[in-house]
C-alpha positions as CSV (number, residue, x, y, z in Angstrom):
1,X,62.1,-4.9,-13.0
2,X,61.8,-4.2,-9.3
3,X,64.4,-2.5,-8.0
4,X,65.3,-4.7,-5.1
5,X,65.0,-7.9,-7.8
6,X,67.7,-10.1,-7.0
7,X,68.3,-8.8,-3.5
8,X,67.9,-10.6,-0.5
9,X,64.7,-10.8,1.6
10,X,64.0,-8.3,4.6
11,X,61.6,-8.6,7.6
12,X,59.0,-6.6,5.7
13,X,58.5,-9.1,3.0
14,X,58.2,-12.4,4.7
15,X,54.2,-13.9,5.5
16,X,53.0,-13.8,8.2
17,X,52.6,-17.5,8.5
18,X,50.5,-18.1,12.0
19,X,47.7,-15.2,10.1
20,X,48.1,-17.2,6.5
21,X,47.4,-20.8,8.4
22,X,44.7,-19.0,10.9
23,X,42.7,-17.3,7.8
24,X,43.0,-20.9,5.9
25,X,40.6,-21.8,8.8
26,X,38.7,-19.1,9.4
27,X,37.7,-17.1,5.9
28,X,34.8,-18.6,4.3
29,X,35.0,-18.4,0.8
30,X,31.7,-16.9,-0.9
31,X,31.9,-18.6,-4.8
32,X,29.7,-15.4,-6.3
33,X,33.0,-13.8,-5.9
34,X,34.4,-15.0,-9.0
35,X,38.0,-14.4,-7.0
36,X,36.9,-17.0,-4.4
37,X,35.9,-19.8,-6.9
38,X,37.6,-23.2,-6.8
39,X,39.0,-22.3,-10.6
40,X,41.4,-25.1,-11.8
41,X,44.2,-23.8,-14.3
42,X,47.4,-25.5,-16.1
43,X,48.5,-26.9,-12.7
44,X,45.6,-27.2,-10.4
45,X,43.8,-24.4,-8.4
46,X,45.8,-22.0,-6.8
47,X,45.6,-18.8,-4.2
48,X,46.3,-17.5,-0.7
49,X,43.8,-18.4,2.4
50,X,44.5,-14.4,3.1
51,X,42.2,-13.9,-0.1
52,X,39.5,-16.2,0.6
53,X,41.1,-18.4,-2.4
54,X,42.6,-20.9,-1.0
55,X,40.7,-22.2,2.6
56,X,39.5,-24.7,4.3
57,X,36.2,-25.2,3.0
58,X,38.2,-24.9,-0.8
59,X,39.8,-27.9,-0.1
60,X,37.3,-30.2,1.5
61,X,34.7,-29.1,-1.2
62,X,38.0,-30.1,-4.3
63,X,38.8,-33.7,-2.5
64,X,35.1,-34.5,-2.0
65,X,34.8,-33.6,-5.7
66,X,37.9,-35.8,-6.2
67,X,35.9,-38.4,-4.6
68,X,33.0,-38.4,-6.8
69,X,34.8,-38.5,-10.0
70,X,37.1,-40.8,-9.4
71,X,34.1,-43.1,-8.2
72,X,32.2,-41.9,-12.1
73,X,35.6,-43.3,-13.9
74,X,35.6,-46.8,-11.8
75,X,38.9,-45.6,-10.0
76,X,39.0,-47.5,-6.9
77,X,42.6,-48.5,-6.2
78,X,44.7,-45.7,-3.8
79,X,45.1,-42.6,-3.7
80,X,48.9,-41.6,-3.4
81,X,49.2,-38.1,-1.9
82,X,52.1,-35.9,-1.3
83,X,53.1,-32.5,-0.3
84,X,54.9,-29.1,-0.6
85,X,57.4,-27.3,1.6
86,X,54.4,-24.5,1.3
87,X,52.7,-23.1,4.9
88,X,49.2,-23.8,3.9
89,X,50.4,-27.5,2.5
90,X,50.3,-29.0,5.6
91,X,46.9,-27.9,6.5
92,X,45.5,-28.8,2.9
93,X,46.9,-32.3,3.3
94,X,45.1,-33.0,6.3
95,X,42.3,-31.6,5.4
96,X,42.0,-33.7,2.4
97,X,43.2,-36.5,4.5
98,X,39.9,-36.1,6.4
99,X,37.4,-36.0,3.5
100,X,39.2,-38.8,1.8
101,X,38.9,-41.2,5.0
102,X,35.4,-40.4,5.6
103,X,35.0,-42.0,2.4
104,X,36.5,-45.0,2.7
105,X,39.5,-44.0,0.0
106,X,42.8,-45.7,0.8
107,X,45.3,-42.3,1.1
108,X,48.8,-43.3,0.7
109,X,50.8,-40.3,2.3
110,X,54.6,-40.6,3.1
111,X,56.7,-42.9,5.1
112,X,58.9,-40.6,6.8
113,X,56.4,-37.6,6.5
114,X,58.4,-36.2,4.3
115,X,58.0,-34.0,1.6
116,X,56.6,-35.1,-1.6
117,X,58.1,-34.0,-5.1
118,X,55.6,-33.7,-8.0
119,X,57.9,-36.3,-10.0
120,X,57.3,-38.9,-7.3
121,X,53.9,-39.1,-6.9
122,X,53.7,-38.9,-10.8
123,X,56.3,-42.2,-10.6
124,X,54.5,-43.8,-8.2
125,X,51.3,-44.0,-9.8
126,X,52.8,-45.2,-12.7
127,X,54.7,-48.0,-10.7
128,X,50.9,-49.0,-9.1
129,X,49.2,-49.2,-12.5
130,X,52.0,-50.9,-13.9
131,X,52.1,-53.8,-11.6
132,X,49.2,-55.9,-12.6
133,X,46.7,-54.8,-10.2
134,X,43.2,-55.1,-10.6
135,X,42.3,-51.5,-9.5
136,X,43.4,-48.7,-10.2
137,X,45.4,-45.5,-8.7
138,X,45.3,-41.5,-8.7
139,X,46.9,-39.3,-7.1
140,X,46.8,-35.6,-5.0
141,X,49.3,-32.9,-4.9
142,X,49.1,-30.6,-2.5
143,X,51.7,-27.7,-3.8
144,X,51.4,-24.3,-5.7
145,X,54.6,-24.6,-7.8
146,X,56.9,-22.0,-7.4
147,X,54.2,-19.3,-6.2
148,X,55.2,-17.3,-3.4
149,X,54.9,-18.2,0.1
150,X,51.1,-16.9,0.9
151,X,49.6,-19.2,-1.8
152,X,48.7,-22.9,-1.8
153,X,48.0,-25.4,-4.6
154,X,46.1,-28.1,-5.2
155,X,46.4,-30.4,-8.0
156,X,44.8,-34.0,-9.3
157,X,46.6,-36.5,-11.3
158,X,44.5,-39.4,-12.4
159,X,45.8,-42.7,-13.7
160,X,48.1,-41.9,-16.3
161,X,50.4,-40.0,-13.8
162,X,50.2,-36.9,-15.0
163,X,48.0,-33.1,-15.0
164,X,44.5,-34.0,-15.2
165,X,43.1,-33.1,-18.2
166,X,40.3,-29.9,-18.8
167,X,37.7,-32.5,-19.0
168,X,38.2,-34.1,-15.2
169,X,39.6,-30.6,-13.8
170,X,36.0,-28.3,-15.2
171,X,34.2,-31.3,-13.8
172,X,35.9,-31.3,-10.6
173,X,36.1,-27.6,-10.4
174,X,32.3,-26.9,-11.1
175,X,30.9,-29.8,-8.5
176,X,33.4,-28.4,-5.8
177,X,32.0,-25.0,-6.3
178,X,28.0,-26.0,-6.3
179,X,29.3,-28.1,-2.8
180,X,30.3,-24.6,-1.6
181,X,27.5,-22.9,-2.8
182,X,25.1,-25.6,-1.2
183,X,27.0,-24.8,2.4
184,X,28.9,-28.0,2.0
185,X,26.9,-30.0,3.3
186,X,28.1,-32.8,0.9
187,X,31.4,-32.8,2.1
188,X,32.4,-36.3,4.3
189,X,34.8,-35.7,7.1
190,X,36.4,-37.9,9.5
191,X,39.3,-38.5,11.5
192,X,41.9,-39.5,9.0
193,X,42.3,-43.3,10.8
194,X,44.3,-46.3,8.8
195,X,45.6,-43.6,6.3
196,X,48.4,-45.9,4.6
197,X,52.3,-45.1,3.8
198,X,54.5,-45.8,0.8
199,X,57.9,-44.3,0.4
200,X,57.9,-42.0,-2.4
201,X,61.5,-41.0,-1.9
202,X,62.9,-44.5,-1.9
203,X,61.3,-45.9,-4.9
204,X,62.0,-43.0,-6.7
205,X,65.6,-42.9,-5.9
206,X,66.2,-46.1,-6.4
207,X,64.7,-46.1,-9.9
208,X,66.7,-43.3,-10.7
209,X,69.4,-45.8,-12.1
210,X,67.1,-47.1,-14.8
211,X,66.7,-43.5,-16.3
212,X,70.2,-41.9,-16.1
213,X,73.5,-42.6,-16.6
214,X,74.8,-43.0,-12.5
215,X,77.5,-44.8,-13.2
216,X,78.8,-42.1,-15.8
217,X,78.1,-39.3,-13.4
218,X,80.7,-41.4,-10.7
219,X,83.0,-42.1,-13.1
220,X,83.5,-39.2,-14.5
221,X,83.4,-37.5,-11.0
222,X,81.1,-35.0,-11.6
223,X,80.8,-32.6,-8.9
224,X,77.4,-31.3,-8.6
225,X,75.5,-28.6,-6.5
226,X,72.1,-29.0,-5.9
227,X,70.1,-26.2,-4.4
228,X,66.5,-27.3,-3.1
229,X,65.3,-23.5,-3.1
230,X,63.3,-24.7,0.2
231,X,61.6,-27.2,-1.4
232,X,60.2,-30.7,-1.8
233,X,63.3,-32.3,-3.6
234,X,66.0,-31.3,-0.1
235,X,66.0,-35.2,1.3
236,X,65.5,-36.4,-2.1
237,X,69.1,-35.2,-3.2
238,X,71.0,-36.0,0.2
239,X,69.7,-39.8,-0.5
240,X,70.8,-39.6,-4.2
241,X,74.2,-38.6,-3.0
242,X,74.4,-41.6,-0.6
243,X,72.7,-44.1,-2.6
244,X,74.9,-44.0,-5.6
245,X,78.2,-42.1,-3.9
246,X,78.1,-39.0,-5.5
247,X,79.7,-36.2,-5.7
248,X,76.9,-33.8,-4.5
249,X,76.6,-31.3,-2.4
250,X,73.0,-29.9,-0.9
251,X,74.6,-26.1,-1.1
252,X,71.4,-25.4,0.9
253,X,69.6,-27.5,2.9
254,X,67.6,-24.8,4.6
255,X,63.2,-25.4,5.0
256,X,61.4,-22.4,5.5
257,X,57.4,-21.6,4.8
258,X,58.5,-18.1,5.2
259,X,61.9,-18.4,2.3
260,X,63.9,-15.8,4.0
261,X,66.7,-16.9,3.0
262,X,65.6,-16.2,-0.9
263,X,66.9,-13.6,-2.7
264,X,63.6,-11.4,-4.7
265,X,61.9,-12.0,-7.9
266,X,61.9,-9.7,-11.0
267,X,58.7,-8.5,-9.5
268,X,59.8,-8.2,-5.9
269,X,58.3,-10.8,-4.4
270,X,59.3,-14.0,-3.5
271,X,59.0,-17.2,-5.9
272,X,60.8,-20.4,-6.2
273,X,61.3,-20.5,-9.9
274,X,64.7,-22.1,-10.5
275,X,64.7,-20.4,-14.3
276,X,64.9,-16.5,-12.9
277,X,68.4,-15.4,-12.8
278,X,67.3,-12.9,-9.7
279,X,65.6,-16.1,-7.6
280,X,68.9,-17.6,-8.2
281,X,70.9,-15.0,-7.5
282,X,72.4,-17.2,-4.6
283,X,72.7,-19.7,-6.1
284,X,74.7,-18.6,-8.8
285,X,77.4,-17.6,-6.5
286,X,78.8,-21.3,-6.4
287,X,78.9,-21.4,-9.9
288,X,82.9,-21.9,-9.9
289,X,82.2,-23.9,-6.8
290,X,81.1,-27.3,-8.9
291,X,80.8,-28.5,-12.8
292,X,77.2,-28.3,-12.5
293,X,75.2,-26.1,-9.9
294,X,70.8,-26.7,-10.4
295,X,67.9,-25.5,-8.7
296,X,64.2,-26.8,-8.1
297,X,61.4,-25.1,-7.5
298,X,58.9,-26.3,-4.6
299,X,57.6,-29.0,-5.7
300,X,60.4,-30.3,-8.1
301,X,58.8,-30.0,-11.2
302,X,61.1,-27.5,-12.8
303,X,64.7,-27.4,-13.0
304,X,67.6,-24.5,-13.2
305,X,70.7,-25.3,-14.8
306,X,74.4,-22.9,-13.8
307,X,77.5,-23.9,-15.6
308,X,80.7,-22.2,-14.6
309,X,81.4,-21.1,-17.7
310,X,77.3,-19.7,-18.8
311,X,75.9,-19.1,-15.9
312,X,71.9,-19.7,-15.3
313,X,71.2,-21.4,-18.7
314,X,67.7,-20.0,-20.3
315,X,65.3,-22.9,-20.3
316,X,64.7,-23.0,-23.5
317,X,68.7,-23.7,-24.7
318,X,68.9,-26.4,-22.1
319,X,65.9,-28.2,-24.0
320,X,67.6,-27.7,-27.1
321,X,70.4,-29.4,-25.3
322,X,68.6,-32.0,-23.9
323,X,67.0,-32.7,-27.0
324,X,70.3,-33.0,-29.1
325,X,71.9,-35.0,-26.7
326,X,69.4,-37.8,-25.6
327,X,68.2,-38.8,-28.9
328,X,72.1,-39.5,-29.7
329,X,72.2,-41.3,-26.1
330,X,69.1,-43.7,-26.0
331,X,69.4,-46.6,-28.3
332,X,66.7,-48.2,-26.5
333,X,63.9,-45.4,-27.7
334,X,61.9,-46.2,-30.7
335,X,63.6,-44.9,-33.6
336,X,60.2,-43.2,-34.9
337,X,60.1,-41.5,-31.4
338,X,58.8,-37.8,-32.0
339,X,60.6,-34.3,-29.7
340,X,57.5,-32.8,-28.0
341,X,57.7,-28.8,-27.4
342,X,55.0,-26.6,-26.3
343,X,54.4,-23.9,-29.2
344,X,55.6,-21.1,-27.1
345,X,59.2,-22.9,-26.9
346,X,62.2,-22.1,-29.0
347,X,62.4,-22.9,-32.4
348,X,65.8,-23.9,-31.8
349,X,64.1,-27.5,-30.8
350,X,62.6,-28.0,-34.3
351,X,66.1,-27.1,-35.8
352,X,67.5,-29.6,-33.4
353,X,64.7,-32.4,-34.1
354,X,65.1,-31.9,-37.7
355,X,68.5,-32.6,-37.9
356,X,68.0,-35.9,-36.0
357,X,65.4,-36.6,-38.6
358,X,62.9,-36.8,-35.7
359,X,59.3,-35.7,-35.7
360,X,58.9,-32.8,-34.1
361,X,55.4,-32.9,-31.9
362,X,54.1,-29.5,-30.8
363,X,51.1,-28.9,-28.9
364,X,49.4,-26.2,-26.8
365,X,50.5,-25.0,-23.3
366,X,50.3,-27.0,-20.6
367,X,52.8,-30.4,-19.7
368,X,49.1,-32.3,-19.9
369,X,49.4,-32.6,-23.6
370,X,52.8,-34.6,-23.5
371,X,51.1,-37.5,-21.3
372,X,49.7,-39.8,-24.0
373,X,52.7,-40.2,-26.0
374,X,55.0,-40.5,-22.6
375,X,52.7,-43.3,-21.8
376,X,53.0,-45.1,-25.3
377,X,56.4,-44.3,-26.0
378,X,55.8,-43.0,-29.5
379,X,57.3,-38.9,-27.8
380,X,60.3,-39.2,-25.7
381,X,61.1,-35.9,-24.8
382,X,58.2,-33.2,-23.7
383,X,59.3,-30.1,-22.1
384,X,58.1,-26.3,-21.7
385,X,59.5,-23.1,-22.7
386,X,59.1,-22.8,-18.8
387,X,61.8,-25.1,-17.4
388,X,59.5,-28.6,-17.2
389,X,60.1,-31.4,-19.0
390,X,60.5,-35.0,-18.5
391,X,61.8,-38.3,-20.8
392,X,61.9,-41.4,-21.2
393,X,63.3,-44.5,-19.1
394,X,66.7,-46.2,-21.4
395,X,64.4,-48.9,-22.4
396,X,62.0,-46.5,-24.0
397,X,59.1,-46.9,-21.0
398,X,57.2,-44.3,-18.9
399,X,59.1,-42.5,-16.4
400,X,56.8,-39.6,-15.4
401,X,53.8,-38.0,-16.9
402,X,54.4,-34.9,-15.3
403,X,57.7,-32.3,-14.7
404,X,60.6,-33.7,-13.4
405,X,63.2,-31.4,-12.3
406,X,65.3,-33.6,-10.7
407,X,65.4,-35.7,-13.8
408,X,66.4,-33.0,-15.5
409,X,68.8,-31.6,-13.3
410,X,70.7,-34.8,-12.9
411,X,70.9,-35.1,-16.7
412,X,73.1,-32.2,-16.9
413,X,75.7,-33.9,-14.8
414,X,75.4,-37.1,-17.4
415,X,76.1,-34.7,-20.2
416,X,79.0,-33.1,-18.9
417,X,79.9,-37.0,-17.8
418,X,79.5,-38.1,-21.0
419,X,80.7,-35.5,-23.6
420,X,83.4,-33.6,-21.0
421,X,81.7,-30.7,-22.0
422,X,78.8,-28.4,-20.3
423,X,75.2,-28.1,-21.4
424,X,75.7,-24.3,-22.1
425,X,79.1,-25.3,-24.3
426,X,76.9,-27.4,-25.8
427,X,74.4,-24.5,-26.9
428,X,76.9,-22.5,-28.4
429,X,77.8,-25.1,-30.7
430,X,74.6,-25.7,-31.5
431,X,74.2,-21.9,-32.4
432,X,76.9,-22.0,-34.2
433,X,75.1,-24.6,-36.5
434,X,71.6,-23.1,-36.4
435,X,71.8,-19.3,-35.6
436,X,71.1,-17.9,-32.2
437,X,68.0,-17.0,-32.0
438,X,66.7,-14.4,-29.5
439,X,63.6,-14.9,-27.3
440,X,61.3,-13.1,-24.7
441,X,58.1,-12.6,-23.7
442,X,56.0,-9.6,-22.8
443,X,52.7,-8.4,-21.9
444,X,50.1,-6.2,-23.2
445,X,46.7,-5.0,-21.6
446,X,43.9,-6.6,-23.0
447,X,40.5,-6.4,-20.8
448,X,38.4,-8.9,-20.3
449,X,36.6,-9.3,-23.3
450,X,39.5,-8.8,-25.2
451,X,40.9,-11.6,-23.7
452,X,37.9,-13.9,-24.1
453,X,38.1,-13.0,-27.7
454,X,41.9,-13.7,-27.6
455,X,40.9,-17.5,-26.5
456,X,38.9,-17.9,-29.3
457,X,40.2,-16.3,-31.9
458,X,41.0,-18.3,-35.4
459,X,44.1,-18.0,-37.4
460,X,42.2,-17.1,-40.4
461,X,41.5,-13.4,-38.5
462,X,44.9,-12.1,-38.5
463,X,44.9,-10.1,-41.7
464,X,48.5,-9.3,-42.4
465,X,50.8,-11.1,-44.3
466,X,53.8,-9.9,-43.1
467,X,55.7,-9.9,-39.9
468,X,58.6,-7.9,-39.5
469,X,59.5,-7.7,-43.1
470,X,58.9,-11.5,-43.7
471,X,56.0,-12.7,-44.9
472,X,53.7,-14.9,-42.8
473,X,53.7,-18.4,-43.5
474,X,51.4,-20.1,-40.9
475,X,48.9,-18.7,-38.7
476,X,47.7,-21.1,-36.1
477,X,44.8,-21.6,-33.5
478,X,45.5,-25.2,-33.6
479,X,48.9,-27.1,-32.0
480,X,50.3,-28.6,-35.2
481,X,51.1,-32.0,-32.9
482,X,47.9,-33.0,-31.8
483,X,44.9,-30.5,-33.6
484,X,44.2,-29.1,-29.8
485,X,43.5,-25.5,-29.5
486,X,46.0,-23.3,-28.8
487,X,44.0,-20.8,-26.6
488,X,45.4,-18.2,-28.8
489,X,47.5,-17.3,-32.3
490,X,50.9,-18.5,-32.8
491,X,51.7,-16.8,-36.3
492,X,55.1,-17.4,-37.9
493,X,57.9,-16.4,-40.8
494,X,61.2,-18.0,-42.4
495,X,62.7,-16.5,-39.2
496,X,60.4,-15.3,-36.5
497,X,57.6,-16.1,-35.0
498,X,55.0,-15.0,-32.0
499,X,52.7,-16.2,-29.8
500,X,49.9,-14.5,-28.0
501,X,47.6,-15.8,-25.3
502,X,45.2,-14.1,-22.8
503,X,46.9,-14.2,-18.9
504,X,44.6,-16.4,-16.5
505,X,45.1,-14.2,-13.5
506,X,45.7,-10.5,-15.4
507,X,44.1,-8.1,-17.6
508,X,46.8,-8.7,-20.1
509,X,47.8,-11.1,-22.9
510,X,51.2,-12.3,-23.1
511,X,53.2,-12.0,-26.1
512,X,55.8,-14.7,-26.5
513,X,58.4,-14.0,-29.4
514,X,61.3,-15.2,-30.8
515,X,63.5,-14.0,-33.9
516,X,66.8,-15.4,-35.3
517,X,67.7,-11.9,-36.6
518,X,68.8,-10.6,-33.8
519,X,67.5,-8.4,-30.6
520,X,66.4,-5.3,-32.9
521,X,64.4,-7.6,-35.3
522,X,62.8,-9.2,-32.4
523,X,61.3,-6.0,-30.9
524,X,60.3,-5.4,-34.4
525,X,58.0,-8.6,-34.1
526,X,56.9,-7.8,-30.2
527,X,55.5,-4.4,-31.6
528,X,54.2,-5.4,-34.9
529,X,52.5,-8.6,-32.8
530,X,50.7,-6.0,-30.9
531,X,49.3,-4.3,-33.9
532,X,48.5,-7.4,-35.1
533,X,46.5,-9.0,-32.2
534,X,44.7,-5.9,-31.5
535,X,43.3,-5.7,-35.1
536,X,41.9,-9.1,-35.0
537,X,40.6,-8.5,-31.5
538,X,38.7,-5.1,-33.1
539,X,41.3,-2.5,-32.1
């Protein structure tokens, strides 16, 4: 934990944002650095234009990619595309803008050139498809998540709304890099001319009726605090306080590519992730201020839940929550309707679907997997150890296909609407039916082979049969749910359990654990884990 973790931001650690948008420009990235690749992970590819990651030619080469496949899977209906409140966002956007006009693609971008919200490009290509038409639409996100202010993102949803799956994103990824490699001489590029509008925030907002209980919320005069964290969702909640008369206060309404106003990471660094107590530390402040505070990250997709009586709720009890509470609130969901959980969330959830007598549906990392059974209503629920998740509409239909942390922000203020008591009340009585389980992840260094190995390993390596004085009754490489591979082990007793997958961007593996036997027990699994995933991996 860095010292100054929780702290406010000084002079000395803001970007330099005229350098950050002049290298986006300027560096040209050479893609036999492996570093300077177009590289597409869980949420599209990332990296700062200071590194030669995230550039110019990146993003022409990715849209002109985006281009081609969409033409290879008979996609020729528009293309919605939204930003970030990022620096290199902008930039991006046009850029892709450019390539996608020379190409005759009809680009939706905003109305109001405003900021676009993951969620609400994710709704509105599910509106499009939806309607009849006889084409079909995809979409373009231009946002890094909650990664500091240097980076940018880019990410592609196709048709069903949601993350793109590994299939389209390798394809995409490996044809953008031989465009690069070639000196891009494939690329189109044009003035963006005719590029066409839709309002993202209106629809949304006004749709928002369909999915939560408004009219509960106003009742029950809820008052809310909603803190954007700089981000995409900062318009989005002033019009949801004036469309339906809330109580809600935007406790900051402030925009800034640099975040100075943001108080420091664990790490020291600046990041928008609404589920870090030390990126919240501001936020936390007003927790006696309202009956519900929550936080977004910068493109929406998560959500951060304060109660005045908890505090910054850990994700992973807020989904047990959520969970407990919607499947008691939704009478319009199919009653065979399975809870989705990635397997590195809280076995608290399975508890919780159990005693609804729901299936529980767990799958690898990655909000990707959840689409399919968001689309065909047989999982209402999916959400992420990480603070994403979305639901389904009262009727039992397709909201989003991707993280909505607006959604599941303003479901807070429906539960304490509803049962007069708050989401983190809520959790204690739920631990006071199930245990109280204790959770954390770590990491351990692993090099690069190690972590290859890691990726592939099979259950059927790990050699113990214990864990922490329990024995060991599953060892998996494959997501229960769905029979996908797990990039990793997931091995687990009567009470604990871990989880251990190789890092993307570090020479470590991360070690998820959780134990119901309290904080000693669980560092008895993080250790033994260890010991256990370096045997299999050869020592």
């Amino acid at each position: 934990m860095n010292a100054r973790a929780g702290q406010p931001a000084q002079e000395s650690d803001l970007t330099d944002i005229k350098a950050l948008v002049h290298a986006y420009y300027e560096l040209i990235p050479d893609v036999t650095v492996p570093e300077q690749r177009v590289v597409f992970g869980t949420s599209g590819h990332r990296g700062s234009s200071f590194d030669a990651a995230f550039n110019e030619t990146h993003i022409a080469a990715i849209t002109q990619a985006i281009v081609e496949y969409r033409a290879s899977q008979g996609i020729t209906g528009p293309l919605f595309i939204g930003r970030d409140t990022h620096a290199l966002s902008r930039p991006a956007e046009t850029t892709a803008l450019e390539v996608l006009s020379a190409n005759g693609v009809n680009a939706l971008v905003d109305e109001f050139d405003d900021f676009v919200p993951t969620p609400a490009l994710s709704h509105a290509i599910i509106a499009y498809n939806a309607a009849g038409h006889d084409d079909q639409a995809d979409g373009i996100v231009v946002t890094p998540s909650h990664n500091p202010p240097r980076d940018g993102g880019f990410k592609y949803n196709p048709p069903h709304g949601g993350p793109a799956d590994s299939d389209a994103t390798n394809w995409i990824a490996n044809r953008a890099n031989e465009i690069i490699a070639e000196g891009s001489h494939d690329v189109k590029r044009s003035e963006p001319t005719g590029v066409g509008t839709y309002d993202y925030r209106g629809k949304y907002v006004d749709d928002l009726e369909n999915i939560i209980d408004i009219e509960a919320i106003k009742k029950a005069g809820v008052r809310i605090g909603a803190d954007p964290l700089g981000g995409a969702s900062v318009h989005y909640w002033r019009a949801i306080a004036e469309r339906y008369g809330l109580d809600l206060t935007v406790v900051n309404p402030t925009v800034d590519p640099q975040w100075g106003f943001m108080t420091l990471d664990w790490d020291g660094k600046i990041r928008m992730d609404p589920s870090s107590a030390s990126v919240m530390a501001s936020v936390l402040k007003h927790k006696h201020d309202f009956d519900v505070v929550t936080g977004n990250d910068a493109d929406a997709d998560r959500h951060g839940i304060v109660t005045p009586d908890g505090g910054l709720m850990n994700p992973n009890h807020y989904l047990a929550v959520a969970v407990q509470y919607l499947y008691g609130h939704r009478p319009g969901w199919k009653p065979d309707a399975a809870v989705g959980k990635t397997l590195v969330s809280s076995t608290m959830i399975d508890r919780v679907a159990s005693s609804l007598g729901r299936r529980l549906w767990e799958v690898p990392v990655g909000f990707k997997w959840f689409v399919p059974g968001l689309v065909d209503g047989s999982v209402a629920f999916g959400g992420e150890e990480s603070a994403g998740a979305s639901f389904l509409r009262k009727d039992g239909t397709v909201w989003t296909t991707d993280k909505d942390g607006i959604l599941l922000a303003l479901l807070a203020s429906e539960i304490v609407a509803v049962t007069g008591k708050s989401p983190s009340e809520l959790y204690t009585e739920l631990t006071e039916k199930y245990g109280s389980p204790v959770y954390e992840r770590v990491d351990a260094v692993a090099t690069k082979a190690q972590k290859a190995a890691l990726g592939k390993l099979n259950g059927s390596a790990i050699t113990a049969d214990s864990l922490a004085g329990e024995p060991i009754i599953a060892k998996l490489s494959e997501a229960p749910g769905n029979g996908a591979a797990v990039g990793g082990v997931k091995v687990v007793t009567e009470h604990a359990w871990f989880a251990a997958r190789p890092s993307g961007t570090e020479d470590v593996y991360k070690i998820y654990a959780e134990s119901f036997l309290g904080a000693d027990h669980l560092k008895r699994v993080q250790a033994e884990a260890k010991t256990i995933v370096d045997a299999a991996l050869g020592g």
